[in-house]
Residue frames as a rotation matrix with the C-alpha (Angstrom) as fourth column:
UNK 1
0.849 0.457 -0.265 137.04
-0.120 -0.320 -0.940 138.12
-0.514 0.830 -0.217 98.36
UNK 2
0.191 -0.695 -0.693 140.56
-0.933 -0.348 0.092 137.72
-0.305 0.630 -0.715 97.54
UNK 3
-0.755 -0.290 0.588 140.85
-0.056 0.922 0.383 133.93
-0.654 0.256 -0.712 97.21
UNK 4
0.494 0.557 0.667 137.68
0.713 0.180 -0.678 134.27
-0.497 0.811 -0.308 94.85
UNK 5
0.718 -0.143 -0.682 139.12
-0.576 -0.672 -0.465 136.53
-0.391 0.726 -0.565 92.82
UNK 6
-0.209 -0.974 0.086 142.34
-0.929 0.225 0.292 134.84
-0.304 -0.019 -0.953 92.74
UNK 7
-0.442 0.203 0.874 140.62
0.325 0.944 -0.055 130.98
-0.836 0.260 -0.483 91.89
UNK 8
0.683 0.593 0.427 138.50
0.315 0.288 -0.904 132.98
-0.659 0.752 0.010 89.47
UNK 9
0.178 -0.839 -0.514 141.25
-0.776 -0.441 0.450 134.34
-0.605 0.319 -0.730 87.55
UNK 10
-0.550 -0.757 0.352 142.30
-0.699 0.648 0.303 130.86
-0.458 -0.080 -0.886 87.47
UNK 11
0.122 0.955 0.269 139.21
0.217 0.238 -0.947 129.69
-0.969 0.174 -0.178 86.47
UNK 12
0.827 0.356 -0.434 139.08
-0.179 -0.566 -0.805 132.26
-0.532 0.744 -0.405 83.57
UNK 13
0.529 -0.342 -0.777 142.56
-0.848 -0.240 -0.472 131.17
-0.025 0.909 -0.417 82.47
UNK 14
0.771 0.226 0.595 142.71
-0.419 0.884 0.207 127.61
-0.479 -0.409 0.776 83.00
UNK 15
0.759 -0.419 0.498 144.09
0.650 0.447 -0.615 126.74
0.035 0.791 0.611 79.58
UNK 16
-0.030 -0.821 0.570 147.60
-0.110 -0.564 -0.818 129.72
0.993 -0.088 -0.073 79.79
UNK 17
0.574 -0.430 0.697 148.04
-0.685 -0.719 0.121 128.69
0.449 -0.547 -0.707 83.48
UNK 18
-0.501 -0.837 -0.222 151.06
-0.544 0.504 -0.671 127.20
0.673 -0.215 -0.708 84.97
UNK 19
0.355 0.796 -0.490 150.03
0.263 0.418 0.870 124.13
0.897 -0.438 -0.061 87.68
UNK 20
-0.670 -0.656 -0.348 152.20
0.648 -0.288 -0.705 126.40
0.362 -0.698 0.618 89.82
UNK 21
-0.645 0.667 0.373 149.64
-0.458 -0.728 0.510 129.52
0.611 0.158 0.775 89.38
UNK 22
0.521 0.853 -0.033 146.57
-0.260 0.195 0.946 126.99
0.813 -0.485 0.323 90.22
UNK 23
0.286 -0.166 -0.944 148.13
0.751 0.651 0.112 125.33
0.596 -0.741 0.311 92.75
UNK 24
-0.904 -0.403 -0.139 149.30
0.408 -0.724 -0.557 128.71
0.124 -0.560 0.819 94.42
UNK 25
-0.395 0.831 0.391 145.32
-0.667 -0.552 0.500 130.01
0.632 -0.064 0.773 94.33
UNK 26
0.533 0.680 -0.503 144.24
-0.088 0.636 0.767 126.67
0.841 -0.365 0.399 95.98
UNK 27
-0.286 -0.497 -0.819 146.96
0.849 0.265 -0.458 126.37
0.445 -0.826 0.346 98.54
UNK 28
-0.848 0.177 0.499 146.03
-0.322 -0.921 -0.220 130.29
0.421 -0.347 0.838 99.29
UNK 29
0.005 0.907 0.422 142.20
-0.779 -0.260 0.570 129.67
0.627 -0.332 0.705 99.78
UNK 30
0.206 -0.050 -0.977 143.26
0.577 0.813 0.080 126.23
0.790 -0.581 0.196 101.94
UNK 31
-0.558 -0.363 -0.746 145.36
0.779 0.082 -0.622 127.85
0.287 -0.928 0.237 103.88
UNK 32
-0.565 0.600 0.566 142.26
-0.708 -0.705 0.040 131.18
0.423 -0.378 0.824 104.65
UNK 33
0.414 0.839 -0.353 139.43
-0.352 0.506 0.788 128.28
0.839 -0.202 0.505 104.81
UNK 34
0.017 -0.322 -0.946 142.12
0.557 0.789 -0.259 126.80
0.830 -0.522 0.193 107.85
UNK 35
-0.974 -0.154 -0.168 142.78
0.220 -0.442 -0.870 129.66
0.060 -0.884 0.464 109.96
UNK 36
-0.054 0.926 0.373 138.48
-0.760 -0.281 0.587 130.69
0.648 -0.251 0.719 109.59
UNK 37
0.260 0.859 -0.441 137.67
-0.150 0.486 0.861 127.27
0.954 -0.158 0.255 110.77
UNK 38
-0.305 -0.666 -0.681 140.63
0.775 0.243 -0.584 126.96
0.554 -0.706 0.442 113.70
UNK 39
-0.878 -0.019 0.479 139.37
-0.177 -0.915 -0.362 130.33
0.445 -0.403 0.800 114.63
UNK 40
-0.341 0.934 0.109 135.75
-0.679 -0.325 0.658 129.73
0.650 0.151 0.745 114.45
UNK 41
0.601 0.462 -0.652 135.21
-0.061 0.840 0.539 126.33
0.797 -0.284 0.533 116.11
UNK 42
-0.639 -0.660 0.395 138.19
-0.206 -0.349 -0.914 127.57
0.741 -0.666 0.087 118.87
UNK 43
0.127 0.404 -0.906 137.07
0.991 -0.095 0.097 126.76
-0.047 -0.910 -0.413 122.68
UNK 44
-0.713 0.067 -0.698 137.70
0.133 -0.964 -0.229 131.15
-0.688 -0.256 0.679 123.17
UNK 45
-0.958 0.288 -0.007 135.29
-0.172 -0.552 0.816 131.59
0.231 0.782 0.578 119.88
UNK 46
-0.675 0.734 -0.075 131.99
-0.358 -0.414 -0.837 132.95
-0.646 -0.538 0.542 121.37
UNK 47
-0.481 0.765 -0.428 129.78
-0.817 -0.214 0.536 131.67
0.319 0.608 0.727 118.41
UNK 48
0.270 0.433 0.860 127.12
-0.729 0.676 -0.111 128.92
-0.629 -0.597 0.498 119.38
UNK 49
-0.178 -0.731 0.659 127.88
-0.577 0.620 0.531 125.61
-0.797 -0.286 -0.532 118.79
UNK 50
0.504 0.639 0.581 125.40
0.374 0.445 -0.814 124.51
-0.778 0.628 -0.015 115.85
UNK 51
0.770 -0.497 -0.400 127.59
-0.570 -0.818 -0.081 127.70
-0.287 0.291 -0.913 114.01
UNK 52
-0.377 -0.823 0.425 130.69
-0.723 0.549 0.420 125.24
-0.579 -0.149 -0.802 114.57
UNK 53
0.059 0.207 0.976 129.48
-0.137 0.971 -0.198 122.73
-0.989 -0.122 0.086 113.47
UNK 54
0.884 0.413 0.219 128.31
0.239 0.004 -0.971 124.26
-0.402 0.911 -0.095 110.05
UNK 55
0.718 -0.571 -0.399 131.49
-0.687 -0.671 -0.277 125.71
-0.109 0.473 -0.874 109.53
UNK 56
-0.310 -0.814 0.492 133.64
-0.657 0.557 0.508 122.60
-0.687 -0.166 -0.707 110.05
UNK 57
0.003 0.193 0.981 131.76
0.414 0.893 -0.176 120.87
-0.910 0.406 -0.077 107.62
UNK 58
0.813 0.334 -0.477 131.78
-0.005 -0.815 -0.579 123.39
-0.582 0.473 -0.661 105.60
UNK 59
0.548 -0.815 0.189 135.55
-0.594 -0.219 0.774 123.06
-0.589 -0.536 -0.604 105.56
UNK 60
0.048 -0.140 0.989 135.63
-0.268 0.952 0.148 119.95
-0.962 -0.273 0.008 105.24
UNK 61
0.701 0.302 0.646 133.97
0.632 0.158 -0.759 120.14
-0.331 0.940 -0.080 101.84
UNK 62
0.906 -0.407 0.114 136.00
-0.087 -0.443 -0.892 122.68
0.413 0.799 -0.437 100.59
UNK 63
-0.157 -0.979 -0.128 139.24
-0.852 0.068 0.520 121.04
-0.500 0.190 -0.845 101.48
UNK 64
0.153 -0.027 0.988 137.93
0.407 0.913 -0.038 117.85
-0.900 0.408 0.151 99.46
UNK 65
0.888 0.432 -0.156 136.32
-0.018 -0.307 -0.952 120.32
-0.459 0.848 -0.265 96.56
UNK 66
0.145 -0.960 -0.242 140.59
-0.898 -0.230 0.376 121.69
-0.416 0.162 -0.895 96.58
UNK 67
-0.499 -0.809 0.310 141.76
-0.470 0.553 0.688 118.18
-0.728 0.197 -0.657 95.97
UNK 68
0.559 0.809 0.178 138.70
0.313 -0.007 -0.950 117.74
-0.767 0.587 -0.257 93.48
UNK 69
0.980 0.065 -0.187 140.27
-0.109 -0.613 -0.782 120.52
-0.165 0.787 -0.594 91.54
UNK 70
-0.459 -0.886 -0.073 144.31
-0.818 0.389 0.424 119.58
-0.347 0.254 -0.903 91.65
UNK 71
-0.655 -0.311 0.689 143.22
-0.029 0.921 0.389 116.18
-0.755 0.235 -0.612 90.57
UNK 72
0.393 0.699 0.598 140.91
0.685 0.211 -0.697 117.55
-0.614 0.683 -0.396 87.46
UNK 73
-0.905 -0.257 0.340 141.55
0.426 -0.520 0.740 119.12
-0.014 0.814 0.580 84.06
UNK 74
0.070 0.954 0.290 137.88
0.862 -0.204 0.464 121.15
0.502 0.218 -0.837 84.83
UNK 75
-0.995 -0.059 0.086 138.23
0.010 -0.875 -0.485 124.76
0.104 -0.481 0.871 85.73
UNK 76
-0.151 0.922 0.356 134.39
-0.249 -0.384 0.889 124.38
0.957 0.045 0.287 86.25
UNK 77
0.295 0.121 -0.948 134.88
0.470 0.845 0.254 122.70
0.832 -0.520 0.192 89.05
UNK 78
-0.761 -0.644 -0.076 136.54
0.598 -0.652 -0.466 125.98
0.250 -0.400 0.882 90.60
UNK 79
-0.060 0.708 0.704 132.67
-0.230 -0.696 0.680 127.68
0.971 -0.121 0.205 90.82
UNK 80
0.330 0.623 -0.709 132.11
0.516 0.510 0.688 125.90
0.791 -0.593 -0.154 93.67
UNK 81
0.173 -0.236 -0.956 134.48
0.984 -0.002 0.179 127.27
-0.044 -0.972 0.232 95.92
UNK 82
-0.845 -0.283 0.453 134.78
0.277 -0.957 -0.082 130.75
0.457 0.056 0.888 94.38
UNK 83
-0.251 0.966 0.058 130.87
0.108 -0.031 0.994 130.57
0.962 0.255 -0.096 94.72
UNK 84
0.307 -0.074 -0.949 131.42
0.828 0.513 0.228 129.56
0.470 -0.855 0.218 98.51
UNK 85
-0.628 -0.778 -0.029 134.21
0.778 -0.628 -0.011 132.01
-0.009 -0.030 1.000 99.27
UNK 86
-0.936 0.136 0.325 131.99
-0.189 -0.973 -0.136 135.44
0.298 -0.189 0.936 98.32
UNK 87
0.239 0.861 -0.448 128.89
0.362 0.350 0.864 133.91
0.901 -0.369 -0.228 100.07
UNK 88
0.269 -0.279 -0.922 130.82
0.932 0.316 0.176 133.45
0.243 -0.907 0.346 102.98
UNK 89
-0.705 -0.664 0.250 132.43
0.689 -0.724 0.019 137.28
0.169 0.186 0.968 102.06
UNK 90
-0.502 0.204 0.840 129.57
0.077 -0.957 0.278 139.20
0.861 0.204 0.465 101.56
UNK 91
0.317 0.171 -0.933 127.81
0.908 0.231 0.351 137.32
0.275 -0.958 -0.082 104.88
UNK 92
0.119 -0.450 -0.885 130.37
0.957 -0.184 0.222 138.70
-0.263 -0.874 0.409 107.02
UNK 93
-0.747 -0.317 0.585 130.27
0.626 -0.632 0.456 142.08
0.225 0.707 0.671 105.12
UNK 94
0.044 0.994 0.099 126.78
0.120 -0.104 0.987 142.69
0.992 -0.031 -0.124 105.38
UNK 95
0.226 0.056 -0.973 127.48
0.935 0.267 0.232 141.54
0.273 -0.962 0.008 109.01
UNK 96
-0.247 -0.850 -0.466 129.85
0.963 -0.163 -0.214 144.70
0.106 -0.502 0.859 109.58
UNK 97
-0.807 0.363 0.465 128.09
0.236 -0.524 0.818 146.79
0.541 0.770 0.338 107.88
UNK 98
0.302 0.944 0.134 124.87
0.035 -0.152 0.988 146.61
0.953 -0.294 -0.079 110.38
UNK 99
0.578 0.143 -0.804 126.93
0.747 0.305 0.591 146.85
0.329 -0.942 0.070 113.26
């Protein structure tokens, strides 16, 4: 939930931030989306293998979507992965929650 918060922000003030700012929200949610998927798709990580799979592509896309958004002047382009991000948040939430 913090890298969405932290892209929407960025989002919401596209036009009064710095391309330090964005770039510091996208390099953040790279570098979460890297250690989930290294974790997740790990030979020790117990989930089944279709699981892997979805997440690495998953990934995948949102490290293109990232260089999508550094190479565009569209903060709309920033739903996607906030959109992604608290999917992926409330998931595993929910998850904890019932266990």
């Amino acid at each position: 939930m913090k890298a969405a918060a932290r892209l929407q922000l960025i989002k919401d003030e596209w036009g009064e931030a710095t391309l330090a700012e964005k770039d510091d929200a996208l390099v953040y949610n790279r570098k979460l989306w890297s250690i989930l998927v290294t974790s997740a798709t790990s030979e020790e990580s117990q989930l089944p293998q279709d699981i892997k799979n979805n997440i690495a592509s998953l990934a995948v896309f949102v490290f293109k979507q990232t260089i999508t958004v550094m190479t565009s002047d569209d903060a709309e382009k920033l739903n996607t992965l906030i959109s992604i991000n608290r999917a992926i948040a409330e998931g595993l939430r929910a998850r904890v929650e019932t266990e």
